[in-house]
C-alpha positions in Angstrom: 69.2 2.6 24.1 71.7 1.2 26.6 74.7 3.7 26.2 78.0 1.6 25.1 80.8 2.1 27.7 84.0 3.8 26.5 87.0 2.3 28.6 89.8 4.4 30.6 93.0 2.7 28.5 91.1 3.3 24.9 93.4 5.4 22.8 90.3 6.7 20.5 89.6 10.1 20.8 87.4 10.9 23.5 86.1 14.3 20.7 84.8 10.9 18.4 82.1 10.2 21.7 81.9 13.0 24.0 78.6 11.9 25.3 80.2 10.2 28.5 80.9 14.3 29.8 77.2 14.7 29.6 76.1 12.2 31.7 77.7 12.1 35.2 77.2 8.6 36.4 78.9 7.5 33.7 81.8 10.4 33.9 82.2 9.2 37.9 82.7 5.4 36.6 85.2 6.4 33.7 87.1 8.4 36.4 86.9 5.9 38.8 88.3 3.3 36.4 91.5 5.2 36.0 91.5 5.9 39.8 91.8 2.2 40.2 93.9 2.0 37.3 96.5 4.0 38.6 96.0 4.0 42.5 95.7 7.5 42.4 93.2 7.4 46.0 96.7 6.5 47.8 97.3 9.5 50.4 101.1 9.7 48.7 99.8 9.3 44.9 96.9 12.1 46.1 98.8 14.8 47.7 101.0 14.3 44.5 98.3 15.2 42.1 97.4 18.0 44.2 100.6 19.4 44.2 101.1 19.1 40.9 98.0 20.3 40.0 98.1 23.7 42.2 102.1 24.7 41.3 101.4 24.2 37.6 98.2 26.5 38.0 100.1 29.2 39.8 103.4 29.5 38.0 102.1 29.2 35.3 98.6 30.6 35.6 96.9 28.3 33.1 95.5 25.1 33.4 97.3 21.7 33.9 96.4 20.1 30.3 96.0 16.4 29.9 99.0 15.9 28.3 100.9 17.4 31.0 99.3 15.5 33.4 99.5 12.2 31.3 103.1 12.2 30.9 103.8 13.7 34.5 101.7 10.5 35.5 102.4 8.1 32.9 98.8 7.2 31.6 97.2 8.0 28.3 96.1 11.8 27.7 92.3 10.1 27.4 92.4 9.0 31.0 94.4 12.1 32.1 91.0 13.7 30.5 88.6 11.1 32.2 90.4 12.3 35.5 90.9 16.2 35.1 87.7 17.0 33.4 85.8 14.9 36.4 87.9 17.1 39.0 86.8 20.1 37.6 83.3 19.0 37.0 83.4 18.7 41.1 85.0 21.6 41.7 82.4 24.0 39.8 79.6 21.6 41.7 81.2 22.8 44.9 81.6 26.3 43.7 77.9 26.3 43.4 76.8 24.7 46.8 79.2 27.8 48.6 77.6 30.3 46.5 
């Protein structure tokens, strides 16, 4: 069974279909979609995100949750989900390659 593709802009609850987080070809296309979306591979748009990302985790000390990161970037907290949960699904990838 083909698996049914569950766009970036959808407003339904990504906990109603988690299965995309499961399967990482599809994951990488969801994420890539709101890349696109949001030209969010521009150097300027990039070094934002990462600036954002790393001051919110040290002042704070906690994660940077979608919503945050949806309304800091103006998209919907699905795609801010899409986009974050794909980072740190590379990040713990990488984490394993060093160790």
């Amino acid at each position: 069974m083909k698996e049914k593709p569950y766009p970036a802009d959808s407003s339904d609850d990504v906990s109603d279909d988690p299965s995309y987080l499961d399967n990482v070809e599809l994951h990488y296309k969801r994420f890539l979609s709101v890349v696109k979306k949001y030209s969010l591979s521009d150097d300027r748009k990039a070094e934002e995100i990462s600036e954002f990302l790393t001051h919110k985790t040290q002042v704070s000390g906690d994660k940077v949750s979608p919503k945050q990161f949806a309304e800091h970037f103006g998209m919907s907290e699905h795609e801010a989900l899409i986009f974050l949960t794909f980072l740190e699904r590379g990040l713990d990838f990488m984490k394993k390659l060093i160790s």
